[in-house]
C-alpha positions in Angstrom: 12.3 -0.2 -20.1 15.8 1.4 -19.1 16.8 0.7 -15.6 18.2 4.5 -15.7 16.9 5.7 -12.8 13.3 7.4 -12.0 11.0 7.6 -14.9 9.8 11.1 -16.2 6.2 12.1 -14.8 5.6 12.2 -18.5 6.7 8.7 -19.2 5.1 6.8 -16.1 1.7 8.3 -16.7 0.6 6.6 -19.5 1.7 3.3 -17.9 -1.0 4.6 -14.9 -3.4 5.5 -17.1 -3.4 2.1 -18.9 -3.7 0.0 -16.0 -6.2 2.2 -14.6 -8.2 1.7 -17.0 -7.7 -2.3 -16.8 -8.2 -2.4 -12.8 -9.5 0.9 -11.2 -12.9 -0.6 -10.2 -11.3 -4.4 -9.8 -8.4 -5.1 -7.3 -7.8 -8.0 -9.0 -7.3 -6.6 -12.4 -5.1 -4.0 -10.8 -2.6 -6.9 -9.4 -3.0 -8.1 -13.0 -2.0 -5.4 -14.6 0.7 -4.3 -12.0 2.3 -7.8 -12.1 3.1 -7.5 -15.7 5.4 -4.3 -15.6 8.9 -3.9 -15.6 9.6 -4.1 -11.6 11.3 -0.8 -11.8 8.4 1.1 -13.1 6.0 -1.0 -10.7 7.7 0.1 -7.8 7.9 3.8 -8.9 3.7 3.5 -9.6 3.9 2.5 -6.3 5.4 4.7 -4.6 3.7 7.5 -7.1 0.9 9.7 -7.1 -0.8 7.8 -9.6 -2.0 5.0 -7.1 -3.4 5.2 -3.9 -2.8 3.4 -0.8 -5.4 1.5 -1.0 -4.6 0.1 -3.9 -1.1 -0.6 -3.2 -2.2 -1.8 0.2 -4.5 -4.9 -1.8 -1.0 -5.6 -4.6 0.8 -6.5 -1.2 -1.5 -8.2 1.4 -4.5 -9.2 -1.1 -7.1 -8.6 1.0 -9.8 -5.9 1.8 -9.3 -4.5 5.5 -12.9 -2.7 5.2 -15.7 -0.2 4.5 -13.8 2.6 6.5 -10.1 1.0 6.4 -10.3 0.8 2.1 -11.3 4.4 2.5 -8.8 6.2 4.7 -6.7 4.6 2.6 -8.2 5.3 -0.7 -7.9 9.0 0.3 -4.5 8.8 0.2 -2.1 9.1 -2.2 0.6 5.9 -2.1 3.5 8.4 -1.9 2.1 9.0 1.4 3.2 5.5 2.4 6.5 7.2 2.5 5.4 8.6 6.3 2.8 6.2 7.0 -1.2 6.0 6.3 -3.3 4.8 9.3 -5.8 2.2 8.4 -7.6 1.8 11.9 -7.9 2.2 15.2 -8.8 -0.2 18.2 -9.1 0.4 21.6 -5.8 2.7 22.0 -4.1 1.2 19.5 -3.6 2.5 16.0 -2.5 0.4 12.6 -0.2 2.4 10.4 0.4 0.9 7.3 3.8 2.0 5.2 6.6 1.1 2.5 10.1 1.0 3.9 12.9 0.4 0.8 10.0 -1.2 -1.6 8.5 -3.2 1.6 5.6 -3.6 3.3 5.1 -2.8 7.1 2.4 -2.3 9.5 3.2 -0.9 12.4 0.8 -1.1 15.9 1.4 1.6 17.8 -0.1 3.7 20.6 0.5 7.2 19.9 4.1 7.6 19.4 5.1 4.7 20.3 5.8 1.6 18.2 4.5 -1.6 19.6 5.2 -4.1 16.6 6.2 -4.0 13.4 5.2 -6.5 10.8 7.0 -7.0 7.0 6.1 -8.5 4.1 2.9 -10.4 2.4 1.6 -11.6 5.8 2.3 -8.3 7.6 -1.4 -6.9 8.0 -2.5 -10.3 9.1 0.1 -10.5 11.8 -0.6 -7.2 13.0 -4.9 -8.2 13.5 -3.7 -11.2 14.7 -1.2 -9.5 17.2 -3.9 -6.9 18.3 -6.8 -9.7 18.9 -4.0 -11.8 21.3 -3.1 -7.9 23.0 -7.1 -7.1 23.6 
């Protein structure tokens, strides 16, 4: 595809609608299927409506965070990511997961206040890992 800019709702839903079809029920099929698009149309499904957060939550870290994590996150649409989605809450702590410029973060904070930040593939993991050293 064109690397003009944004596609057209018209043009990126039957790109969603395909690979929904392949990997709705399978988070593997869904990485699949995500993996083999253009990365400019990848990154707008995932930053669309189309998705949700869980599902853009398991193409980055590859792992399921839960019964009640998968869905809060499910619930969400992955243009929320935008603003953040929280996944959890421990003790007084809370895990926000969110995209900043096409990357992955999870943020531990308590209420307002950012504790750590975590980027990238391992962020999620670092994040548990941090929280389980903190309690």
């Amino acid at each position: 595809m064109k690397d003009d800019g944004p596609l057209a709702y018209r043009d990126l839903y039957p790109v969603a609608d395909r690979i929904l079809e392949e990997g709705e029920d399978d988070p593997e099929a869904l990485v699949v299927a995500l993996g083999k698009l253009d990365p400019g149309v990848r990154d707008e499904l995932l930053a669309s409506d189309f998705l949700n957060a869980w599902q853009v939550f398991y193409y980055h870290f590859r792992e399921d965070p839960g019964e009640l994590e998968r869905d809060r996150l499910t619930l969400q649409p992955a243009s929320a990511l935008s603003e953040g989605v929280l996944i959890t809450e421990i003790e007084f702590y809370e895990i926000v997961f969110f995209m900043d410029s096409k990357e992955p973060v999870i943020s531990v904070r308590t209420g307002e206040d950012i504790v750590a930040n975590f980027r990238g593939r391992e962020a999620y993991r670092l994040a548990r890992k941090f929280l389980d050293e903190a309690l």
